[in-house]
C-alpha positions as a Markdown table, in Angstrom:
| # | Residue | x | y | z |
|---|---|---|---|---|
| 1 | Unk | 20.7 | -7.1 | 10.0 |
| 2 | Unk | 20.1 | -7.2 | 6.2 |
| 3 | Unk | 23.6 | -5.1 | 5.7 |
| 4 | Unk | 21.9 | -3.6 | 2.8 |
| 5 | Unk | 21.0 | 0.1 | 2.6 |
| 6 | Unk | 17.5 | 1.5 | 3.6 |
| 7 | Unk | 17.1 | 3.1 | 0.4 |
| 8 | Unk | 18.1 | -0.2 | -1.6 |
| 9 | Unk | 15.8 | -2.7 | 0.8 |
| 10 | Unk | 12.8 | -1.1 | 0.2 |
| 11 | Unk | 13.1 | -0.8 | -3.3 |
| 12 | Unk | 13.8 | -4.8 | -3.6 |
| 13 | Unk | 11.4 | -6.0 | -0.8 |
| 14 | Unk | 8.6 | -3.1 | -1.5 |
| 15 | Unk | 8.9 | -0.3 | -3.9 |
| 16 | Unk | 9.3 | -3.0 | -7.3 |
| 17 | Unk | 6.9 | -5.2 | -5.7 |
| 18 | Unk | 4.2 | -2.4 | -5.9 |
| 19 | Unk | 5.8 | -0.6 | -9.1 |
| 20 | Unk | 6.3 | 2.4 | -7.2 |
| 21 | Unk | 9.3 | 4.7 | -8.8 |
| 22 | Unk | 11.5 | 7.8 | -8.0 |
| 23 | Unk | 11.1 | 7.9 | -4.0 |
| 24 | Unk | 12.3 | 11.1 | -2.6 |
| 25 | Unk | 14.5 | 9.9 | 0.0 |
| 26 | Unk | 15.9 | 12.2 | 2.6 |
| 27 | Unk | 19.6 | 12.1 | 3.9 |
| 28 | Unk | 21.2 | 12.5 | 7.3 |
| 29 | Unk | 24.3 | 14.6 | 6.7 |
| 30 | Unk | 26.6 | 11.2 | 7.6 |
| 31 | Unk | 24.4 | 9.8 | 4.2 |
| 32 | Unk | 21.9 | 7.6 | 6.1 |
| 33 | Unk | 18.5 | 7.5 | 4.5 |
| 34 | Unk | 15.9 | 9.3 | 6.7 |
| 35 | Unk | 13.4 | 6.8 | 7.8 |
| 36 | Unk | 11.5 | 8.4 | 10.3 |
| 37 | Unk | 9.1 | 10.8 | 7.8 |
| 38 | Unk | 10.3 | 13.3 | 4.9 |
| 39 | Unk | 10.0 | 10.2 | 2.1 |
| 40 | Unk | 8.6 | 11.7 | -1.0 |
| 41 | Unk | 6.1 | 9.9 | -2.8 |
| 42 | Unk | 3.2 | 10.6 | -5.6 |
| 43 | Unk | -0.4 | 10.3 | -4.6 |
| 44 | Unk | -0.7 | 6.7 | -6.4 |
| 45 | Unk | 1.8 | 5.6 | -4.9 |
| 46 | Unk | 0.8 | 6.5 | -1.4 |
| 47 | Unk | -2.7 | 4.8 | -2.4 |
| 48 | Unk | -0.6 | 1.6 | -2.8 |
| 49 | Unk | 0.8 | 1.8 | 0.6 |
| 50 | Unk | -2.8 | 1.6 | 1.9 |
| 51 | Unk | -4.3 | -0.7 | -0.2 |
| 52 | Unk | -1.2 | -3.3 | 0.5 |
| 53 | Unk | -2.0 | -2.6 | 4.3 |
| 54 | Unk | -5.9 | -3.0 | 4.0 |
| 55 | Unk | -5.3 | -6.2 | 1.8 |
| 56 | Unk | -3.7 | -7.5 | 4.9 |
| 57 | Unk | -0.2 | -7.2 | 3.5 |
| 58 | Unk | -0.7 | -8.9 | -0.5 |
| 59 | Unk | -0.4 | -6.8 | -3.5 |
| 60 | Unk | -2.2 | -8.5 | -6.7 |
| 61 | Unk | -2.2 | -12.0 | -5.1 |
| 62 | Unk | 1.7 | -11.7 | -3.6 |
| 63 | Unk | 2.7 | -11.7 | 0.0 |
| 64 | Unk | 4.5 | -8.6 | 0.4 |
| 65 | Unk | 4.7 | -7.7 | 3.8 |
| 66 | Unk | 4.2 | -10.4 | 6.5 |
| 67 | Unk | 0.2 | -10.7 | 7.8 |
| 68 | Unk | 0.7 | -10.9 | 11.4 |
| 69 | Unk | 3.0 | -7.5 | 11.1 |
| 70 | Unk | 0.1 | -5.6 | 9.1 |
| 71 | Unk | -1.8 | -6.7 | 12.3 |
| 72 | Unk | 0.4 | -5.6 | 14.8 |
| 73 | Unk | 1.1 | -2.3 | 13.5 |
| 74 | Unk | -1.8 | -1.5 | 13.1 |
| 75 | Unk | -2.6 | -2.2 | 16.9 |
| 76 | Unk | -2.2 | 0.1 | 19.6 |
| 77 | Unk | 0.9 | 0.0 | 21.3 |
| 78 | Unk | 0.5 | 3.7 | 22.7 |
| 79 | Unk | -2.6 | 6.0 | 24.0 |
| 80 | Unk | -2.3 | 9.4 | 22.7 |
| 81 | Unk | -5.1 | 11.3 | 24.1 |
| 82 | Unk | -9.4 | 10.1 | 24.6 |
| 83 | Unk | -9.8 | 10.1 | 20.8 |
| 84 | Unk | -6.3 | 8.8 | 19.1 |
| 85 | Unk | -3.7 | 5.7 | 19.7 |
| 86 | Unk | -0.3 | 4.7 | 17.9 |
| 87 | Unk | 0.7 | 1.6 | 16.4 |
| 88 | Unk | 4.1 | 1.1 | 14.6 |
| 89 | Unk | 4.2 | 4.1 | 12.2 |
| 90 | Unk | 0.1 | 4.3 | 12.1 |
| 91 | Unk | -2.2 | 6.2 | 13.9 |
| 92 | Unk | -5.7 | 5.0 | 15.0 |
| 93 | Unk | -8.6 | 6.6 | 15.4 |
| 94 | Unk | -12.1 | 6.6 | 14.4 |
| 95 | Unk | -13.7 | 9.3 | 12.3 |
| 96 | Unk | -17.0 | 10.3 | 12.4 |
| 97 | Unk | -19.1 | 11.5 | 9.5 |
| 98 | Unk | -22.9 | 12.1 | 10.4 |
| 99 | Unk | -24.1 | 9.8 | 13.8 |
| 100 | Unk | -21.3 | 6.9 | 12.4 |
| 101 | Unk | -17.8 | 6.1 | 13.5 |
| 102 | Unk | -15.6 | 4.8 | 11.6 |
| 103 | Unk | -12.5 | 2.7 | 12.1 |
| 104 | Unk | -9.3 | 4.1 | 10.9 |
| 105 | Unk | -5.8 | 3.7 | 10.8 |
| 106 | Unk | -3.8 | 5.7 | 8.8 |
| 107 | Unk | 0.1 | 7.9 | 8.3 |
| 108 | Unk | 0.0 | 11.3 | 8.6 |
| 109 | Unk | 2.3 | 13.5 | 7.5 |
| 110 | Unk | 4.0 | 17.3 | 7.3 |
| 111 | Unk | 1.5 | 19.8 | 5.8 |
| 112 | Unk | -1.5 | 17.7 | 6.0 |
| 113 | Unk | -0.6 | 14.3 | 4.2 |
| 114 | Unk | -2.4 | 11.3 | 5.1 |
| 115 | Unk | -3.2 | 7.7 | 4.2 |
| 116 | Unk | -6.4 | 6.6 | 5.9 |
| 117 | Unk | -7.4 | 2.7 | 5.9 |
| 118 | Unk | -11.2 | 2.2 | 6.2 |
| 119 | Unk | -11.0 | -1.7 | 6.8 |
| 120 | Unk | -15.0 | -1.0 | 7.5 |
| 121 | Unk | -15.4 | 0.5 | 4.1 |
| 122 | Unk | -12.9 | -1.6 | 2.3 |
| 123 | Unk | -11.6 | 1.7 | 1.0 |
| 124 | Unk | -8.1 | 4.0 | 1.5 |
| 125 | Unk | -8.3 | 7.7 | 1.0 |
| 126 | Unk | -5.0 | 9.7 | 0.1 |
| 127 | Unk | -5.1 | 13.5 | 0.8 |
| 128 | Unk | -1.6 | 15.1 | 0.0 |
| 129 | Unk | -1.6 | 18.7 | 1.0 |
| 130 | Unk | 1.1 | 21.6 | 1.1 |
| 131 | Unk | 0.6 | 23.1 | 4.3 |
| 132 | Unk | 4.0 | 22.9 | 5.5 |
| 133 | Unk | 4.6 | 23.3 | 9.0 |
| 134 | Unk | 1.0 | 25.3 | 9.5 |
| 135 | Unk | -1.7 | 25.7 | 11.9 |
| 136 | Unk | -4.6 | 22.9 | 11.9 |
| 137 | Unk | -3.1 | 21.3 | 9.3 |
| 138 | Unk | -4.1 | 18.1 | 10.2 |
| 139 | Unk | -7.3 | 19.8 | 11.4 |
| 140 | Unk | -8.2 | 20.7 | 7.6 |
| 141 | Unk | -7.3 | 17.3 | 6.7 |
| 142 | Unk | -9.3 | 15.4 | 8.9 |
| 143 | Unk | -13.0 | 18.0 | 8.1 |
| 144 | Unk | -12.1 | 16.7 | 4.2 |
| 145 | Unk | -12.2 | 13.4 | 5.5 |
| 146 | Unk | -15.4 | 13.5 | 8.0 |
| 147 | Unk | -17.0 | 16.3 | 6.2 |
| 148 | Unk | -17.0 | 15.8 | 2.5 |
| 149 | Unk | -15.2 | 12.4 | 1.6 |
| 150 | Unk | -16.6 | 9.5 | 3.6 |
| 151 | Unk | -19.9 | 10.6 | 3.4 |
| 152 | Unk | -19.6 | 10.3 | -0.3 |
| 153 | Unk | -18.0 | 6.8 | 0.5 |
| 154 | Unk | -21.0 | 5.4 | 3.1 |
């Protein structure tokens, strides 16, 4: 135990690493940050999340999260149905676009939000959306994805 606040931890260890500024942080009514979803951040700052994962866990030449836990996250851990597994807070999945698959793991979030990793493609897409708490809104988000953005990409 690091006997330092959530809040606090990430901005040492993570957030000033990657210059990222002014999370949203949710709090339980007892004042403990919420770490299971609800963290507010902008659309660059997301991207950094990503690109830190698909750089294997470096951002600009530094070691910021440990290499072998940017692995195992990113591995299954759990079977969600035919098409989708879990790691440790990522999905994975492969998204096709045209007659080709491809690779992903990514966060998704409340109204649509997601971060997709295309180790394949060397390349992270951000999608932030406001369909709170709507129908297919993870639907919408993945037709941008397989429909419009990595065909631009291939």
């Amino acid at each position: 135990m690091t006997q330092t606040k959530v809040p606090d931890f990430a901005k040492k260890y993570l957030f000033d690493p990657l210059n990222i500024q002014n999370p949203g942080w949710q709090f339980s009514p007892l004042g403990s940050a919420m770490t299971s979803g609800g963290l507010r951040l902008q659309s660059r700052d997301l991207l950094k999340l990503g690109q830190l994962y698909l750089n294997g866990g470096t951002w600009k030449g530094k070691r910021i999260v440990p290499e072998e836990w940017v692995k195992t996250s990113t591995q299954p851990h759990a079977k969600i149905d035919d098409q989708t597994e879990y790691g440790y807070l990522w999905w994975l999945k492969k998204f096709k676009a045209g007659d080709k698959e491809y690779p992903c793991f990514y966060m998704s979030g409340n109204g649509g939000n997601k971060i997709a990793v295309f180790p394949e493609l060397q390349s992270v897409v951000v999608i932030t959306s406001t369909n709170y708490a709507t129908a297919a809104m993870h639907q919408q988000t993945d037709r941008l994805l397989t429909e419009y953005i990595l065909p631009s990409i291939k």
